[in-house]
C-alpha positions as CSV (number, residue, x, y, z in Angstrom):
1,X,-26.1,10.4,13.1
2,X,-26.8,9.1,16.6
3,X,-30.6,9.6,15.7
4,X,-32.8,11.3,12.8
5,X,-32.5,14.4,15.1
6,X,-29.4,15.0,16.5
7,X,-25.9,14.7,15.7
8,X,-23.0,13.4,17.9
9,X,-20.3,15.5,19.6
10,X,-17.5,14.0,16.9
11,X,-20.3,14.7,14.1
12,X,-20.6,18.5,15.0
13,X,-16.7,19.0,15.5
14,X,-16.3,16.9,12.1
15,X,-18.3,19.5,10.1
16,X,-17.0,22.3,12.4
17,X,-13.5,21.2,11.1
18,X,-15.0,20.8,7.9
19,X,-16.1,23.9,7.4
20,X,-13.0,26.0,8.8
21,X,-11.2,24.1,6.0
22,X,-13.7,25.1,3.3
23,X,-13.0,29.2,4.6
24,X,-9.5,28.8,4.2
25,X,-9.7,27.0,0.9
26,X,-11.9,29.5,-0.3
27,X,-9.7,32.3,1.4
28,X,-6.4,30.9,0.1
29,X,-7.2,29.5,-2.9
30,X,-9.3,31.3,-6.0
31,X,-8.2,32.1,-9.6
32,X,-10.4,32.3,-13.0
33,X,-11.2,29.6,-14.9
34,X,-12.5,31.8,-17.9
35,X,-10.1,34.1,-18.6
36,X,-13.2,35.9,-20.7
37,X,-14.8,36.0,-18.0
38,X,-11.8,36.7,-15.0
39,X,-14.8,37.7,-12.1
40,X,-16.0,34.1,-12.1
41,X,-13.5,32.2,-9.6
42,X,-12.7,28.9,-8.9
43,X,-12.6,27.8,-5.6
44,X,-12.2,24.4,-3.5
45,X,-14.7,25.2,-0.4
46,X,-17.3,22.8,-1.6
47,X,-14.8,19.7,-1.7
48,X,-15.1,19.9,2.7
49,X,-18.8,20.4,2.7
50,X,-19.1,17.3,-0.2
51,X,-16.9,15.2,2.0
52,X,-19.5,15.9,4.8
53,X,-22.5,14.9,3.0
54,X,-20.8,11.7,1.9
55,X,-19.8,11.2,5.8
56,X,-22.7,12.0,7.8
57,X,-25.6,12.6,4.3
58,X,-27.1,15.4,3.1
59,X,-28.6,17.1,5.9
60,X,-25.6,17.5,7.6
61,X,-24.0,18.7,3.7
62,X,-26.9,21.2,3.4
63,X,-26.6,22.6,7.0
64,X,-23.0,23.0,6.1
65,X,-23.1,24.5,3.3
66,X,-25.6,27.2,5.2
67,X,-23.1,28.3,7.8
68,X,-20.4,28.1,5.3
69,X,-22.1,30.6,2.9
70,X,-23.1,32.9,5.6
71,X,-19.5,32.7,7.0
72,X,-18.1,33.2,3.9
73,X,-20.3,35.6,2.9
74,X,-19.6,37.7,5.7
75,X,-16.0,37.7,5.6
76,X,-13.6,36.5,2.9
77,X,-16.2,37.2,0.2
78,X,-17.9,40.2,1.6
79,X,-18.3,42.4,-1.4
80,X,-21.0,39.7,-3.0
81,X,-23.2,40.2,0.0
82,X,-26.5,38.4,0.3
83,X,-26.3,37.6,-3.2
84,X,-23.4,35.7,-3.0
85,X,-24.5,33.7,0.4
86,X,-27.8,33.0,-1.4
87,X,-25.9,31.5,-4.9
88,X,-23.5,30.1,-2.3
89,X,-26.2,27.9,-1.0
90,X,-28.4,27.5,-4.0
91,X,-25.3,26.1,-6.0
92,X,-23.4,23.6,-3.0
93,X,-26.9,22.9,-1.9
94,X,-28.4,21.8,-5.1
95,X,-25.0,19.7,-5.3
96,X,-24.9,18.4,-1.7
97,X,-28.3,17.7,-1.7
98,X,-28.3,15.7,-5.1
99,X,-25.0,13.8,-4.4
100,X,-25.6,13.1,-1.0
101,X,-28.7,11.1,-1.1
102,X,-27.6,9.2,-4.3
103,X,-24.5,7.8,-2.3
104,X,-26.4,7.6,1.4
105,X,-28.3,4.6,-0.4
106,X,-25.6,2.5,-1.7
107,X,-21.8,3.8,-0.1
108,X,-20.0,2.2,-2.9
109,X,-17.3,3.3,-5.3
110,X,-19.5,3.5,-8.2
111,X,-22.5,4.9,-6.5
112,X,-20.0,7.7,-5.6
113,X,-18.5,8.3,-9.1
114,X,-22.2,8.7,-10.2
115,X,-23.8,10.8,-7.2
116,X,-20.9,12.6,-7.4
117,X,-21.6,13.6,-11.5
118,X,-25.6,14.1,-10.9
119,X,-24.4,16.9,-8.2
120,X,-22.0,18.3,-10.9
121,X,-24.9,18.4,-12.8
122,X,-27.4,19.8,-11.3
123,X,-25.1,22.3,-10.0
124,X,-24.7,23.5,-13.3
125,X,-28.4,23.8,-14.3
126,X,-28.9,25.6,-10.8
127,X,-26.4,28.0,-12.1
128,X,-28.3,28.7,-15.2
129,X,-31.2,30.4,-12.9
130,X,-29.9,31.3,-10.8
131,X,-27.4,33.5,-12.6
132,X,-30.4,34.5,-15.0
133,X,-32.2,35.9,-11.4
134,X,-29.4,37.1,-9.7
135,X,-26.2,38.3,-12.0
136,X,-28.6,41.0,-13.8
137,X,-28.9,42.3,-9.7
138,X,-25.7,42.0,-8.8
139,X,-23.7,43.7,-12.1
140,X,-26.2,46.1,-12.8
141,X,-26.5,44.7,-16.4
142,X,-29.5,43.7,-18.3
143,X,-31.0,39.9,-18.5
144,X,-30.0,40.2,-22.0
145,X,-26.0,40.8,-21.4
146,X,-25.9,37.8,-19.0
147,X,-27.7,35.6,-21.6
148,X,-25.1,36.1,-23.5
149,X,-22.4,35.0,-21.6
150,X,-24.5,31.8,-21.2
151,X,-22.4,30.1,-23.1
152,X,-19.4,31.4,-23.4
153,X,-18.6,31.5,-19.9
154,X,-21.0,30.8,-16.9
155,X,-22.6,27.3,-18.0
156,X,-18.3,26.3,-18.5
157,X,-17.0,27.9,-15.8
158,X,-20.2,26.2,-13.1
159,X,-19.8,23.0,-14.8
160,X,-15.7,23.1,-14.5
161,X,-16.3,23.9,-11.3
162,X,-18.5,21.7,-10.1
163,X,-16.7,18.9,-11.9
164,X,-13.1,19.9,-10.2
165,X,-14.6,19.8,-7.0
166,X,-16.5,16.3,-6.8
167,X,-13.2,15.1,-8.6
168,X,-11.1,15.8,-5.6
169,X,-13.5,14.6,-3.3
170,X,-13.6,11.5,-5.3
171,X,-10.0,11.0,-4.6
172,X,-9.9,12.1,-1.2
173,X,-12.7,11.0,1.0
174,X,-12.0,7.0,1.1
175,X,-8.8,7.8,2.1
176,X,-9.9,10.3,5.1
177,X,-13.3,9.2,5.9
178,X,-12.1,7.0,8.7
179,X,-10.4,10.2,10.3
180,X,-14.1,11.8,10.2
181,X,-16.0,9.1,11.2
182,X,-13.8,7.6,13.6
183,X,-13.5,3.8,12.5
């Protein structure tokens, strides 16, 4: 960032960019991972907000993942409504948040692999309130139906999830941070 305030014209079009692709990932690409449990779906939007917070650190990842979820949340994934834009940003932001200032303190391979598994993690755990607040809400079923499907499906499904996704941004963001960062 150019200072602890502001962020620089390449910076804002960087996560601009960054977040277009994380609507059209989400938009394009979103299948079950459970067949159990077919209304929980896969999808690679965090891996361009991940690759931000590893670029430009987690403030940047978190106000990302804020304009992505509203975005989102307002279009391609309307019918979860403020629900969804507020698990949207609980999940990526517990994640973003977690990995980003693990790796902003030591921007090496290994810090990366391990910032990257912490987010995974708490991801997961965030998923396990946040689901026991909001699914009862959202499918009009009782606390004790989603407790249920605990383990059987939403603790697997966030952690599968969450693991895919800071996977491929393992693999990917050496290789493109110089295009984002612009050296």
């Amino acid at each position: 960032m150019a200072n602890s305030n502001k962020f620089s014209t390449r910076q804002l079009v960087s996560m601009a960019m960054l977040g277009a692709i994380s609507i059209v990932l989400v938009s394009a690409i979103h299948f079950p991972l459970i067949p159990a449990a077919a209304f929980l779906e896969y999808d690679p939007a965090d891996i361009p907000i991940l690759i931000c917070a590893f670029a430009y650190g987690p403030t940047a990842g978190f106000i990302l993942t804020a304009v992505v979820s509203f975005i989102q949340g307002m279009t391609v994934s309307a019918q979860s409504g403020i629900i969804g834009i507020v698990m949207h940003i609980f999940a990526t932001g517990c994640c973003v948040l977690v990995a980003g200032n693990i790796y902003k303190k030591h921007k090496t391979k290994k810090t990366a692999v391990f910032a990257l598994i912490c987010g995974a993690i708490a991801q997961t755990l965030a998923m396990i309130v946040m689901n026991m607040i909001f699914t009862p809400l959202f499918m009009g079923a009782p606390l004790e139906v989603v407790m249920s499907m605990m383990i059987p499906a939403i603790i697997p499904f966030n952690g599968l999830k969450a693991g895919i996704n800071c996977a491929i941004t393992f693999f990917l963001y050496k290789s493109i941070s110089h295009l984002i960062k612009g050296h």
